[in-house]
C-alpha positions as CSV (number, residue, x, y, z in Angstrom):
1,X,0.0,0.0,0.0
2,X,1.0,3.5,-0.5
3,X,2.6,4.9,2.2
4,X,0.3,8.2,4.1
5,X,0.8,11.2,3.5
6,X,2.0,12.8,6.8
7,X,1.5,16.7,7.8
8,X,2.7,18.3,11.1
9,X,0.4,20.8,11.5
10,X,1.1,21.8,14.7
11,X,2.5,20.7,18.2
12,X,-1.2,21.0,20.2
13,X,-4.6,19.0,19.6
14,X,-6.3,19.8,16.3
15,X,-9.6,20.0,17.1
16,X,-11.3,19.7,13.5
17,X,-10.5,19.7,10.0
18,X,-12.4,20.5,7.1
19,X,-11.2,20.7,3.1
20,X,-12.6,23.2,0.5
21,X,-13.9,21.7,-3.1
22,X,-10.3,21.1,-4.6
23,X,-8.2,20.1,-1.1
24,X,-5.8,22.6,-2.0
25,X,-7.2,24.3,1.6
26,X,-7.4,23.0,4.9
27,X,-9.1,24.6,7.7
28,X,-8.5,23.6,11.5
29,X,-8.7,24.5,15.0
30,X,-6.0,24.5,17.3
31,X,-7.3,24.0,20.1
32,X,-8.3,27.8,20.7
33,X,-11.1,30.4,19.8
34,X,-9.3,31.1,16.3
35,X,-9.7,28.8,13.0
36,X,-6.7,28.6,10.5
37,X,-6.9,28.5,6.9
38,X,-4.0,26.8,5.0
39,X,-3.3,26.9,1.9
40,X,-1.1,23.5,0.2
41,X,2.3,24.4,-1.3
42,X,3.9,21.4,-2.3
43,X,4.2,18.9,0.5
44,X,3.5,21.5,3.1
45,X,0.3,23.3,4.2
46,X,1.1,27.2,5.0
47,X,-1.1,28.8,7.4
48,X,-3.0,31.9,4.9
49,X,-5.9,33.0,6.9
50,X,-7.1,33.5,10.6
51,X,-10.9,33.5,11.3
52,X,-11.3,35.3,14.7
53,X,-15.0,35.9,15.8
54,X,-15.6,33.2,18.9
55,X,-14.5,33.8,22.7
56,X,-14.4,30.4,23.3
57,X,-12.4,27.2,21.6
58,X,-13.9,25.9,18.8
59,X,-15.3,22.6,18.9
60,X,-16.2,22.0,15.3
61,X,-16.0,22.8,11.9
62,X,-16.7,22.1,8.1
63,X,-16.7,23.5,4.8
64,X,-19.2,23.5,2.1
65,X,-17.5,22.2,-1.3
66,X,-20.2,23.7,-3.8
67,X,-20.9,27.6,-2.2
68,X,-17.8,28.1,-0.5
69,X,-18.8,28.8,2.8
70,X,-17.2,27.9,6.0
71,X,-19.3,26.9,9.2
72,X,-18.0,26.9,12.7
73,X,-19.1,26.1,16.2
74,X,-17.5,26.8,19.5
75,X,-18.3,27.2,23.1
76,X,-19.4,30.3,23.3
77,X,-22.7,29.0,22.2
78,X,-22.3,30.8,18.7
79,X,-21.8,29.5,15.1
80,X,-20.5,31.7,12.5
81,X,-20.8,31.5,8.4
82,X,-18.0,32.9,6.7
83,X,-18.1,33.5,3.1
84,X,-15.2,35.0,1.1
85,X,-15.8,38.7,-0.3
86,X,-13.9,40.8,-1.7
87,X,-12.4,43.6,0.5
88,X,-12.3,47.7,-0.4
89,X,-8.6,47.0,-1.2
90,X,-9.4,44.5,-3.4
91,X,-8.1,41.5,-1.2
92,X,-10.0,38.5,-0.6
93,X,-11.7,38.6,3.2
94,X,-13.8,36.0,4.8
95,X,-16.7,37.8,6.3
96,X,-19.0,36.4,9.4
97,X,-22.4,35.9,9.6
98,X,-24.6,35.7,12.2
99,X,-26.3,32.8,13.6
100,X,-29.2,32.8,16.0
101,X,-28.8,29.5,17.5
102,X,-31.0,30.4,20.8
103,X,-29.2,27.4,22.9
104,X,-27.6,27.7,26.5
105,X,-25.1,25.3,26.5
106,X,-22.1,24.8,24.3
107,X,-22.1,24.0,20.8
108,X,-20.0,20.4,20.0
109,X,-20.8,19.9,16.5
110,X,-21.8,21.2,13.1
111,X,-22.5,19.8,9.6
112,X,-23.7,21.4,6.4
113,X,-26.3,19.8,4.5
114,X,-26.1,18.0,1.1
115,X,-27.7,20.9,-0.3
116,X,-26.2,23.4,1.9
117,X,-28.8,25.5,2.3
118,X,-29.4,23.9,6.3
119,X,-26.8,23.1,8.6
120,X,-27.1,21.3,12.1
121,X,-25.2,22.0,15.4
122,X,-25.2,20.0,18.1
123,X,-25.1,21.2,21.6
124,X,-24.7,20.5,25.0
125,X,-28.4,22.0,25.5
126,X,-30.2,19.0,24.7
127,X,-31.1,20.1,21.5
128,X,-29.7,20.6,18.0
129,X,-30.1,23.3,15.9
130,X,-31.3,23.1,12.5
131,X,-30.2,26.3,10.3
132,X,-31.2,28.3,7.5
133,X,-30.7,31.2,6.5
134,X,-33.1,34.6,6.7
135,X,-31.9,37.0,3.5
136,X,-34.9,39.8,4.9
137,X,-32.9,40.0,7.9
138,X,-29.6,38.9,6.6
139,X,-28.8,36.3,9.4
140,X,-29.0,33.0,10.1
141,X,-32.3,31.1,12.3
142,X,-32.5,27.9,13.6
143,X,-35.4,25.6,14.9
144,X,-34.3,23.3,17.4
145,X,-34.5,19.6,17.4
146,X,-35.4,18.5,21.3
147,X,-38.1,15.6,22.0
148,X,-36.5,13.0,23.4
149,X,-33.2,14.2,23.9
150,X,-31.8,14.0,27.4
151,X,-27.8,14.3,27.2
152,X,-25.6,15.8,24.8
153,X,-25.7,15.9,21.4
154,X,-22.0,14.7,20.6
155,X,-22.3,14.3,16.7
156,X,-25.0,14.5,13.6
157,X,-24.8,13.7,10.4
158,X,-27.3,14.9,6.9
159,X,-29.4,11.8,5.0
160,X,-28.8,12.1,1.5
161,X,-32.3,13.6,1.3
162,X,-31.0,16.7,2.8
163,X,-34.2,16.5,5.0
164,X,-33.0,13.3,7.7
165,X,-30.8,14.2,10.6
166,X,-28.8,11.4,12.4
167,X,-27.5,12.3,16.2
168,X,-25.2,10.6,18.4
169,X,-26.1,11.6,22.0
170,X,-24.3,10.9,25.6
171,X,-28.0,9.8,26.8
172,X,-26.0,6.5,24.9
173,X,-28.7,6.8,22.2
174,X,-28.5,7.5,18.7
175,X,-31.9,8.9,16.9
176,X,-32.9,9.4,13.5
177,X,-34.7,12.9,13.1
178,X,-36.6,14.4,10.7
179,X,-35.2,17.7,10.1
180,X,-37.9,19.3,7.1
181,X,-38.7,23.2,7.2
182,X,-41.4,23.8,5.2
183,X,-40.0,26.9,3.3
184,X,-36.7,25.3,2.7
185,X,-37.0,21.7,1.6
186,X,-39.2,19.6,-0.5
187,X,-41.2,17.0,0.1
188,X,-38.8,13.8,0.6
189,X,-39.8,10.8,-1.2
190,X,-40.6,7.9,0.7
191,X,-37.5,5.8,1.9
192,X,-36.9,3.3,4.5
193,X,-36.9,5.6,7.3
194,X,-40.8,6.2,6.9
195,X,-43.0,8.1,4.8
196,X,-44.1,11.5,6.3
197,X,-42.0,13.3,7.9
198,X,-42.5,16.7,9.9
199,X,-40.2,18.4,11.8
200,X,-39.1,16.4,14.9
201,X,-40.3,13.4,13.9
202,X,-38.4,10.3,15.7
203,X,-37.8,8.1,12.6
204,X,-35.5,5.0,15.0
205,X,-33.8,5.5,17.8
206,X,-31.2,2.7,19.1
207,X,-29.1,2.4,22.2
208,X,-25.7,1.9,22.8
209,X,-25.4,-2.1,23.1
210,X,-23.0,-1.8,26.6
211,X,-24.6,1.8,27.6
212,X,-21.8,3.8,26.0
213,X,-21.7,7.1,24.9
214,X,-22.7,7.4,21.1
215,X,-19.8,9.7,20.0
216,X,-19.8,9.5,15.9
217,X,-23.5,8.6,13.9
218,X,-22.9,8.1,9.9
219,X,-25.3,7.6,6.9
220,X,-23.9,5.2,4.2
221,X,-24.2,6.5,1.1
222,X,-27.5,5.6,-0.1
223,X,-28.7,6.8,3.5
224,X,-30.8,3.3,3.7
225,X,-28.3,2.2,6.8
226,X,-27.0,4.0,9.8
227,X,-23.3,3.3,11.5
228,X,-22.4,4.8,14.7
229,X,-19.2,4.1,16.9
230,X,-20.0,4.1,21.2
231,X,-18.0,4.7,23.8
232,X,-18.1,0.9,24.7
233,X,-15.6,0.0,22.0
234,X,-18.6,-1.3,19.4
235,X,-20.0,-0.3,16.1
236,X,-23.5,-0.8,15.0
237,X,-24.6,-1.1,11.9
238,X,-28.3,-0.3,11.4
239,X,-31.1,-1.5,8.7
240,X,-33.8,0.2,9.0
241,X,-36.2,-2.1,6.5
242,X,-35.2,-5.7,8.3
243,X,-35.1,-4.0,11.3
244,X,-31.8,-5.2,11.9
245,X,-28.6,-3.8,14.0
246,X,-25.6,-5.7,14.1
247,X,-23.1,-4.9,16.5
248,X,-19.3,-5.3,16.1
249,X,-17.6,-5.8,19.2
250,X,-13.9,-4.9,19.5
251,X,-10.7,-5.1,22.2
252,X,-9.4,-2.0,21.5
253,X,-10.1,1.4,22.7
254,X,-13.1,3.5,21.8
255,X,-13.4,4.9,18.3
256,X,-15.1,8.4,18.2
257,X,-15.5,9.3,14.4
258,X,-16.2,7.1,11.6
259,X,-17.0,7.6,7.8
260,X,-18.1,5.6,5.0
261,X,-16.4,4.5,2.0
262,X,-18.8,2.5,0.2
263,X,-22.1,0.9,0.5
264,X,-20.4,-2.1,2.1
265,X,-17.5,-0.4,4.2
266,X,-16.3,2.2,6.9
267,X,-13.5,3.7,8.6
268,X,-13.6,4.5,11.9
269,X,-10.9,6.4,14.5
270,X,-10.3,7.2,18.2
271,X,-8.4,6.3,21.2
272,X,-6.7,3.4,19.7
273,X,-4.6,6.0,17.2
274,X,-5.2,4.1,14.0
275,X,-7.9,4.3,11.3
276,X,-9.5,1.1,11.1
277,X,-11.5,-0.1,8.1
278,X,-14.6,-2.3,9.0
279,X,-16.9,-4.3,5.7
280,X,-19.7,-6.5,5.8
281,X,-23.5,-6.0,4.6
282,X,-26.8,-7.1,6.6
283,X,-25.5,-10.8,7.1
284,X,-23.0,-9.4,9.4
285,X,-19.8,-6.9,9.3
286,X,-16.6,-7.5,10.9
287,X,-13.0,-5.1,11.7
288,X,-10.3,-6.1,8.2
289,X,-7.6,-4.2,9.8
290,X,-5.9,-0.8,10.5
291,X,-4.9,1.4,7.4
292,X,-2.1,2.2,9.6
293,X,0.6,-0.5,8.6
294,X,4.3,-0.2,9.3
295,X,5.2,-2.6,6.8
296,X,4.3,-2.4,3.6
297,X,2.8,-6.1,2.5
298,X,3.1,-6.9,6.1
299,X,-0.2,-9.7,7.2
300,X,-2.5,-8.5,9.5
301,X,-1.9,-8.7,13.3
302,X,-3.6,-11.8,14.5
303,X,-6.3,-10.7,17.4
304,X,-9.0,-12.2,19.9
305,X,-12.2,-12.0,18.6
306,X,-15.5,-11.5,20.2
307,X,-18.6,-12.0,19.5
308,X,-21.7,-9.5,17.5
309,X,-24.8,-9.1,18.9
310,X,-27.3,-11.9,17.9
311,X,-24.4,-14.2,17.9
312,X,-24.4,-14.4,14.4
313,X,-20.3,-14.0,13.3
314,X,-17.5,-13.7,15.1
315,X,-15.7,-10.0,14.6
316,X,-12.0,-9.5,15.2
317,X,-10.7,-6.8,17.2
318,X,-7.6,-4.7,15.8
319,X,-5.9,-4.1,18.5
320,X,-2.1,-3.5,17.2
321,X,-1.5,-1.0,20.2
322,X,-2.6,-3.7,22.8
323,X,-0.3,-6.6,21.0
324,X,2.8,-5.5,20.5
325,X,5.6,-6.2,22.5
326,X,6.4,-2.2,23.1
327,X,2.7,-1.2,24.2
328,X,2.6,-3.8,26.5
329,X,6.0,-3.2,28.5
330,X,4.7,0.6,28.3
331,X,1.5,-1.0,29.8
332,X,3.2,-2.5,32.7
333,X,5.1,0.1,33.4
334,X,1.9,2.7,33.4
335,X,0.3,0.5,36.5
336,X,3.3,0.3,38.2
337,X,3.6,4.1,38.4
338,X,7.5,4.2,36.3
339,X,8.8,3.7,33.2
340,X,10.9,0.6,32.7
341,X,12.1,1.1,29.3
342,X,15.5,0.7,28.2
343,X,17.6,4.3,26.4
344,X,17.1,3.2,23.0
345,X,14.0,1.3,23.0
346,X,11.2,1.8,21.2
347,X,8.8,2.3,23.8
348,X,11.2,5.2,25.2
349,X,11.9,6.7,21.6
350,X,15.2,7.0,21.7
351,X,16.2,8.8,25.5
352,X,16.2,8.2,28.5
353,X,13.5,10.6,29.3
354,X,10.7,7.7,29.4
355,X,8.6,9.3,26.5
356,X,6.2,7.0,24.7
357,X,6.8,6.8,20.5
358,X,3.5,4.7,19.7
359,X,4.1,2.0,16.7
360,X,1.6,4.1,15.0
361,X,1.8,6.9,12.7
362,X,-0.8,9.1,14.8
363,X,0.8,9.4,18.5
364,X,-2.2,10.6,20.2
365,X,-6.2,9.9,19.7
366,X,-7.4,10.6,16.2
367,X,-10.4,13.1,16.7
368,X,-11.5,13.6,13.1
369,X,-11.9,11.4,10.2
370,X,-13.4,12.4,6.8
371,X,-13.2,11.6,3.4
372,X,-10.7,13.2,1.2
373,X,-10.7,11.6,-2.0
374,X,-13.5,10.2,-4.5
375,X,-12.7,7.8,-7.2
376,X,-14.7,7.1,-10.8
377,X,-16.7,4.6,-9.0
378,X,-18.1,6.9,-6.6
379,X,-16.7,5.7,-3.5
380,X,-14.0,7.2,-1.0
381,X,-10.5,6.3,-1.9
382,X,-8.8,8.0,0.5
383,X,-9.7,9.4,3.8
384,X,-7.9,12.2,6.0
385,X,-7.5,11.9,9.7
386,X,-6.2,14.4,12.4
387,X,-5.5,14.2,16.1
388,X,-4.8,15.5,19.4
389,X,-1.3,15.1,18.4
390,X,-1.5,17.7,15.9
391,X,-0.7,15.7,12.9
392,X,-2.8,15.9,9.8
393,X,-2.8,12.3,7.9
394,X,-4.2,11.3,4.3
395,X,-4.4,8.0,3.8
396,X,-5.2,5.3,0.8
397,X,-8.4,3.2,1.4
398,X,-8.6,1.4,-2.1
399,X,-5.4,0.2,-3.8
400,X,-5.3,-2.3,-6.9
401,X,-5.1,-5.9,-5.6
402,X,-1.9,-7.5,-5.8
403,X,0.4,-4.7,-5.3
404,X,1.2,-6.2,-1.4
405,X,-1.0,-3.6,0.0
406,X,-4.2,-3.6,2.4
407,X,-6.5,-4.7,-1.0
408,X,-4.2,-7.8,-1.5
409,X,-4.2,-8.5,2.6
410,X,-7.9,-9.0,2.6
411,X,-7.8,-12.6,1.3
412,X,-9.7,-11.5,-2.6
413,X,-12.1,-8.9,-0.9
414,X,-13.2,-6.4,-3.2
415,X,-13.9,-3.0,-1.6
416,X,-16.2,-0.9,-3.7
């Protein structure tokens, strides 16, 4: 497989990223109340651009390919559009607009619609705010999305339709509204999620299978089926029409974003520092292993399984940070309170400071993951992740078979 291609963006946490139409800019959080634009020169990204409006650090972000405009959300309990003008000296200037969000609590997450005329933030209120935009008054107003609600809204995502919301809550839930404004959309055909549909309407709600936190929700393409990745180390996949969920269960740590590639597969990332790709359909789904391989051709590491919800397959667990030789001394060491790592080693990176180097290419938790690349098919071929260690990473989901990468490691799988 092609190796990654690896960006230090910074040395703190990036907090979000988000690409405009052509990826040649990136925009991200560090951490603080400021977003930076960056603009790609060569192998580096340059920082071009601050967006300062928010008091407080801002929590999430994205950018709408086809219009232009940027949408961020912070916790201050504001959003802001930006949309690039052009200034009275002739320079390009992104300009703020104003969004009337009328929520009490942070905001945690935001997502533009397919259509991008309505976009969805999240909030700590209980309630997520469905936007559009108000050209007599020049501003943006939002209906909020409560009913039944009881946690925090930690992530939504936009059905195809541009009318169904998904949400991923910490009341360990994650809902399928129905997000229609009247002057804005219209009428959604019928689809597997029910038939009319006015604003608010529940259209399935489904726990988390341990009582974990649901921190990423996800329509497949087609919108006909619903991932989301909890807080108790599982993913569910959900079809509506069967009713079916099928649960993967995994030993490693917690994902908390995922994306899909195709119809048939996902990537998900978290705590474990790796992006891991996950396949199947409605006769079950299992984990195929981490994009994040040291070795080029190199097998896949050889895990305990567990078991999916029904019984019905077995699903393996990654789990290279909790196999490998250097994890575990680093492990051991952790509980007993010192490090016990030799100068040299790779668990102390080189010193004898007792730093940890991971055996992965992200060294921290992966907060963001999002597609980055579409190929002639359709689907995703490769996906960009960032983390709290401040690295930026773009990475290849489909290769050609044969050419000793993650394609020809799948034992003939072909990922669409």
């Amino acid at each position: 497989m092609a190796a990654p291609e690896v960006f230090t963006i910074a040395q703190v946490p990036l907090t979000a990223h988000a690409f405009n139409a052509d990826r040649s800019k990136l925009i991200t959080s560090l951490n603080t109340n400021e977003a930076q634009i960056y603009g790609r020169q060569g192998n580096e990204w340059k920082p071009e651009v601050t967006l300062s409006e928010h008091d407080k650090l801002i929590t999430s972000i994205d950018w709408a390919p086809n219009s232009n405009r940027i949408v961020t959300a912070s916790q201050d309990r504001n959003a802001y559009v930006w949309s690039q003008t052009t200034g009275a000296d002739g320079n390009s200037v992104w300009k703020p607009t104003l969004v009337l969000l009328r929520i009490n609590r942070a905001a945690t997450y935001v997502r533009w619609s397919p259509k991008e005329d309505k976009f969805a933030v999240a909030s700590g209120a209980r309630a997520i705010a469905v936007c559009s935009f108000d050209a007599d008054n020049d501003w943006w107003v939002s209906r909020l999305l409560k009913k039944p609600i009881r946690s925090t809204v930690l992530s939504v995502d936009w059905h195809p339709n541009n009318v169904l919301l998904a949400a991923g809550t910490a009341d360990m839930k994650a809902r399928v509204f129905s997000a229609y404004i009247k002057d804005v959309d219209s009428r959604p055909s019928p689809s597997v999620w029910g038939e009319k549909l006015p604003f608010n309407t529940i259209c399935g709600e489904y726990a988390s299978p341990a009582g974990g936190w649901v921190h990423s929700v996800a329509f497949s393409p087609s919108g006909d089926v619903l991932a989301f990745a909890s807080h108790d180390s599982t993913i569910s996949i959900v079809y509506p029409g069967g009713p079916a969920v099928i649960t993967v269960r995994n030993s490693t740590l917690p994902y908390v974003s995922l994306t899909w590639t195709s119809e048939d597969a996902l990537v998900a990332a978290g705590h474990d520092c790796q992006p891991v790709l996950f396949s199947g359909s409605a006769e079950g789904w299992k984990a195929i292993g981490s994009l994040d391989d040291a070795k080029s051709g190199a097998p896949l590491t050889p895990v305990s399984t567990g078991s999916s919800s029904g019984g019905r397959f077995a699903s393996a667990g990654v789990g290279r940070l909790g196999t490998n030789e250097a994890f575990a001394r680093f492990r051991n060491a952790d509980t007993l309170g010192k490090s016990s790592a030799t100068p040299g080693s790779p668990v102390s990176g080189g010193d004898s400071s007792g730093d940890t180097e991971l055996m992965t290419v992200h060294q921290n938790t992966i907060t963001s993951v999002r597609p980055y690349e579409i190929s002639a098919n359709g689907n995703v071929a490769k996906v960009s992740t960032s983390g709290v260690d401040g690295k930026l990473v773009i990475w290849n989901v489909s290769v050609p078979a044969g050419t000793g990468g993650l394609s020809s490691r799948l034992g003939g799988m072909h990922l669409r």
